[in-house]
N, C-alpha and C positions, 0 to 999 in steps of 0.2 A: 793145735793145742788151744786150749779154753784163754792163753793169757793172748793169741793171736785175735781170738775171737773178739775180745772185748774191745779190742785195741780196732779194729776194723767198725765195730757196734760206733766206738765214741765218732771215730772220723766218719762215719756216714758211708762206708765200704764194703756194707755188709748186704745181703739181699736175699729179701724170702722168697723159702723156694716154692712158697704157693702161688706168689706172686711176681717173682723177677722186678719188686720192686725196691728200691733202696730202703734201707731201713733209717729211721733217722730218732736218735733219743736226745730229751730236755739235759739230761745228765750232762755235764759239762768234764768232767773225772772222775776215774774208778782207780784207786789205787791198794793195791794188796802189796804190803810189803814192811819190812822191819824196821822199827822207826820211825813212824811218820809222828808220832805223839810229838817226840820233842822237839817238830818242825811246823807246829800249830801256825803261827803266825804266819812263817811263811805259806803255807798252804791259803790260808783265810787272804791273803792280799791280795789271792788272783781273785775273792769275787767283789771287792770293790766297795767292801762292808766296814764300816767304825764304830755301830751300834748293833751289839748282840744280844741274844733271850740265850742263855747254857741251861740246858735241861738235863738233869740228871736223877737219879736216885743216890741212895744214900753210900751203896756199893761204888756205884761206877763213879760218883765224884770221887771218889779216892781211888780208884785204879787208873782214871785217865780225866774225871774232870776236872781236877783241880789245879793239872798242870796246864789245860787248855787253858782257863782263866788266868793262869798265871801269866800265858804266853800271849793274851789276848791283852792284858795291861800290860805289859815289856811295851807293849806295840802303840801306845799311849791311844787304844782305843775304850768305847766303854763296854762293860756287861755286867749284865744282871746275871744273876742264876736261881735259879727255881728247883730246889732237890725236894724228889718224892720220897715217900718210904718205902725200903725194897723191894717190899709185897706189893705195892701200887698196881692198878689192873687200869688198859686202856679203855677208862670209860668215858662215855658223854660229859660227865659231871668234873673230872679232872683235867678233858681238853679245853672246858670251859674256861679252867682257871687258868688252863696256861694263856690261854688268850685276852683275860683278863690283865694279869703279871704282865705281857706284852703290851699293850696297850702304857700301861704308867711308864716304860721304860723305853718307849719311841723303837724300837729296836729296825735292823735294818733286815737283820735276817734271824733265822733260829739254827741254834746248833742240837744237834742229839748225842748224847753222849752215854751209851746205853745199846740195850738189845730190841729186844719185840714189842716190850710199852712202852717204852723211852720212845724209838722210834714210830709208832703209831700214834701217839702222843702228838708227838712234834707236827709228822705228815697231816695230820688231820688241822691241828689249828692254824697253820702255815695255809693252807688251800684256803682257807676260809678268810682269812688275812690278806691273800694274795702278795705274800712275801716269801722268798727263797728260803730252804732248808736246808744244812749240809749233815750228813749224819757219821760221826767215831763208833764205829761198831767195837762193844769189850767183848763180845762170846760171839759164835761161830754156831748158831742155837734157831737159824728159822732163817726161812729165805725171802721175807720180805724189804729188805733192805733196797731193792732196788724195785719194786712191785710200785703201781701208782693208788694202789686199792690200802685204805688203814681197816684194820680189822679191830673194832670198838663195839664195845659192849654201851648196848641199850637197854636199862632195866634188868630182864634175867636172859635177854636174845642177844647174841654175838651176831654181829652184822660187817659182812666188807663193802666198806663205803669209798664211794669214788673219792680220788684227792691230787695227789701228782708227785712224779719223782724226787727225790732230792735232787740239789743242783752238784753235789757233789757225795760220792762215798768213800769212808777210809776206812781202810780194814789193816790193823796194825798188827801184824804177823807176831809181834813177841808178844804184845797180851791177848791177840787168840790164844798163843798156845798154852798163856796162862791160864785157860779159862776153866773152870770146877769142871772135871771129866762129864759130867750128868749134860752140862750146857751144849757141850760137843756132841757128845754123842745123841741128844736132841737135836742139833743139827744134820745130823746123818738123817735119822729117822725121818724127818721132815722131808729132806731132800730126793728118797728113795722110794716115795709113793710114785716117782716116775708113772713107774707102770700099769697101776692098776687105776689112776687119774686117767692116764691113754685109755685104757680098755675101756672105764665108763662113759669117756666124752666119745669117743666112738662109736658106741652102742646107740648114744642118744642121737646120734648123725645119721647113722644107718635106718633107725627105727621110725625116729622122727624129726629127724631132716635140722637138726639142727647144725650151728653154726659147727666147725670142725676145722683145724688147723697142724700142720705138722711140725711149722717152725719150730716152737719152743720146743719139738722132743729134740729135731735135729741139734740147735743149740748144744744139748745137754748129752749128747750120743760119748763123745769122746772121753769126756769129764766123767760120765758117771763109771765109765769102763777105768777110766785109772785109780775114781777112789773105794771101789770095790777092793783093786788089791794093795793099795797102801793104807785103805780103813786102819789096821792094826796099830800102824805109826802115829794114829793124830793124838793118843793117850803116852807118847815117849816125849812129846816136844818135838818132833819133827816137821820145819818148816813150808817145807814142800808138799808134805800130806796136806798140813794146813791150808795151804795156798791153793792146793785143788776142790778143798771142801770148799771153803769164802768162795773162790768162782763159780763152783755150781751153783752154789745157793744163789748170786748175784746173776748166772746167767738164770737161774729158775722164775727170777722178779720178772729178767726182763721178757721171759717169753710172756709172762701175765699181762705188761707192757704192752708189749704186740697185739696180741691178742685183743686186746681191752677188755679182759676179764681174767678172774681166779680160775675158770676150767681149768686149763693145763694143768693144774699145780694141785687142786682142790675139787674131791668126788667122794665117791661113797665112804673112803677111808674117813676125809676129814667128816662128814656127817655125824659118824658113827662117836667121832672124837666130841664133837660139842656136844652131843647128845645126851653122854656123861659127863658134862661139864655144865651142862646147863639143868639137867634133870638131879644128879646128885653132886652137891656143892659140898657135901657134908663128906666126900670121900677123900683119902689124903689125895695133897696136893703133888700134881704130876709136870712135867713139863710138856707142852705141844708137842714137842717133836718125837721124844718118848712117846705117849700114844699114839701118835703119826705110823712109826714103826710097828707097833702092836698090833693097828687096826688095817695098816696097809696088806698084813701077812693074812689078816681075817676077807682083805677082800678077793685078795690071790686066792684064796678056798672058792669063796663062791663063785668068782667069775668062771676061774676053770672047770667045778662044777657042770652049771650050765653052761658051758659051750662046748663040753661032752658028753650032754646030754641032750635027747628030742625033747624038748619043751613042749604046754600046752599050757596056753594062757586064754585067761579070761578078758574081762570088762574091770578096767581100773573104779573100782570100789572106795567112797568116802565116805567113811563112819562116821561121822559130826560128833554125833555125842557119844562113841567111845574115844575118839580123838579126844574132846575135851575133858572125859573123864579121865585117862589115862594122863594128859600133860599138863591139866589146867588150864583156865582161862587164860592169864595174859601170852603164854606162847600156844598153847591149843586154838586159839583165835588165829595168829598168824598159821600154824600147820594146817589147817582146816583149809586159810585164803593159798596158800601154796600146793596143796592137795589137788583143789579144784583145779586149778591153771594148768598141772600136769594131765589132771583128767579130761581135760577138752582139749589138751595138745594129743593127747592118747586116741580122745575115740576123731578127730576131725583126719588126723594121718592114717586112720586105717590100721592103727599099730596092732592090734591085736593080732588081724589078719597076716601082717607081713610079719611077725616074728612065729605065727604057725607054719606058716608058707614058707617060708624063704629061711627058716633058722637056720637050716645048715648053709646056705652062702652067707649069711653073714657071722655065724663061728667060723670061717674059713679066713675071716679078715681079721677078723679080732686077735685069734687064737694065737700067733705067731708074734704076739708084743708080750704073749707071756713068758716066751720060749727064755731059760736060764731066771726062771725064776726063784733056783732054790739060793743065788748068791745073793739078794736081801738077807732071807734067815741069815745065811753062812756069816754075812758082813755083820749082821747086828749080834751075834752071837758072842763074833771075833772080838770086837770091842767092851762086851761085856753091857749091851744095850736090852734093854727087855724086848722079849720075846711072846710074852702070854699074855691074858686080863689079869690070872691072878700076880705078875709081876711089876702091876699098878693097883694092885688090891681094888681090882675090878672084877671079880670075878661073878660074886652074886647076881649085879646088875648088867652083864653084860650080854648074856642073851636076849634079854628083854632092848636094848639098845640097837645093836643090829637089826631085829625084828622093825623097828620102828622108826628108826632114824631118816629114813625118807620121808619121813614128813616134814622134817626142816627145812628144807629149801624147793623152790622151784627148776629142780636140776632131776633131771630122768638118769638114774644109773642100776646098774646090776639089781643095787637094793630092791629097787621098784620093781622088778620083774619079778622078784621074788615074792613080795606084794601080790602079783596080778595072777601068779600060776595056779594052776588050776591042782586039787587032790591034794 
């Protein structure tokens, strides 16, 4: 079970199986479980802390920050707290401030008291700091909570920037299950690209020879089979649905942990997802995970697609200036420098050759991480999570996104191939 796993992950018991070697995580506690809010203080004494930064937004200090601070003076130590506005977005420009706010208030450590910005927030000015983080998760909405990468927006380009784990994570069973149905089921969404993140980091392993790891799917093997069939429960209040969603997401960090990157967790789905995030800003606002879902289902199309089909590919092609035509300069400059890196990963591995030659042994490997891939749909369905573009009023912009969304990153997935095919 996912709660044995964790429990072996803190004590240094656990071992990859690429490696047979011990795993060992900075996290010093993981706790899932009901109650922990009104046990703040005792919780904060194991790390040895008297002066805190409480970081919150406007929401989450009144579902769980305010009794933190409460329970942080009982304790006659000090804190500052610093609340965002709900809408707040993890950018450069607001981790500035929290680091700033830090600095006047000597703090010892930083709390997070919050979901995806709050905690990327935190992670990011804490590294920079070189001071401990602990982070109160209020929603059950992205699985970065135990990830050592903050994902911050630079200008109009969303970037995952290396940082480091919390020293501790609490995930309070009764206000996840309070949390607004949409956060939840954002959570799911996120969590369930499992598979088609496997398929692309795979393909890029096979193709060209990149780095490739199993641990983090094993991690996630048993977890993702139980919340397939209690998905339906985490919209009744049901704790134990709860408790297996919060570990996924938290084993999902740590396989990116391991790893020392977002592969595992983040490929063509998540591309596709910024790509409308960064190109139309003007569209309603959606949550990550909610397109996580939408876009993971768009790349189960293609990947299965092509890998029952004989492929014929070309010579990776960089358009400079219809790239910058179509993205503009300040992210068409970075797609352009990403472009190229993949195109001389491409032609130096002989990729063109080995995906003519050899595609059908390597749809042979691939193919079999898709197998039962209609219980996504089924689960997102079940919970009443979106399923389509147009149920993110994505619809206009979304073939033009797919088409192009490999230009964002220097990461070789499905996308790319479809790029490179030939007719």
């Amino acid at each position: 079970m996912a709660k044995n796993l964790l429990r072996e992950l803190i004590s240094g018991d656990w071992r990859d199986p690429d490696t047979g070697e011990i795993v060992t995580l900075p996290v010093r506690e993981i706790l899932i479980e009901p109650g922990l809010t009104q046990n703040t203080g005792e919780l904060l004494e194991k790390h040895r802390a008297e002066k805190f930064l409480l970081v919150c937004d406007e929401t989450t200090y009144e579902i769980q920050g305010r009794a933190i601070e409460g329970s942080i003076k009982k304790k006659g130590w000090q804190v500052a707290v610093k609340i965002f506005p709900s809408d707040a977005e993890p950018t450069a420009e607001n981790a500035e401030r929290i680091k700033i706010k830090k600095h006047a208030a000597n703090a010892e450590m930083i709390i997070a008291s919050g979901s995806g910005t709050i905690n990327d927030l935190c992670k990011y000015s804490s590294f920079f700091l070189k001071i401990p983080y602990v982070v109160f998760a209020t929603a059950p909405s992205m699985n970065g909570y135990a990830s050592a990468n903050a994902s911050i927006k630079i200008g109009r380009y969303k970037k995952s920037i290396p940082a480091h784990m919390p020293a501790a994570i609490y995930l309070d069973l009764d206000i996840l299950a309070g949390a607004p149905a949409r956060l939840i089921k954002s959570g799911v969404g996120d969590l369930l690209c499992r598979m088609t993140a496997q398929a692309d980091w795979l393909v890029s392993h096979l193709v060209l020879g990149s780095e490739y790891k199993t641990a983090p799917f094993v991690l996630l093997e048993e977890n993702e089979r139980q919340l397939h069939e209690l998905a339906p429960e985490l919209l009744n209040g049901n704790l134990e649905a709860m408790r297996i969603l919060a570990e996924g997401l938290i084993l999902s960090g740590i396989g990116m942990y391991i790893t020392g990157s977002s592969a595992p967790a983040s490929q063509g789905e998540h591309l596709i997802a910024h790509y409308m995030e960064m190109l139309h800003p003007e569209l309603p606002k959606t949550f990550h995970g909610e397109q996580i879902g939408v876009t993971t289902l768009t790349m189960q199309d293609i990947q299965e697609t092509l890998l029952k089909t004989k492929i014929s590919v070309g010579d990776y092609v960089v358009d400079e200036e219809r790239i910058l035509l179509k993205l503009g300069t300040e992210i068409g400059m970075q797609a352009v420098r990403q472009a190229r890196a993949k195109a001389e990963k491409y032609e130096n591995m002989q990729a063109r050759e080995k995906m003519n030659d050899e595609w059908k042994s390597i749809s042979g490997k691939i193919l079999p991480l898709l197998a039962g891939k209609e219980k996504i749909y089924d689960t997102l369905k079940k919970i009443g999570a979106a399923t389509t573009p147009g149920d993110l009023g994505w619809s206009r912009h979304y073939p033009h996104a797919s088409a192009n969304a490999f230009l964002l990153r220097d990461r070789f997935t499905f996308l790319d191939i479809v790029h490179v095919m030939r007719g």
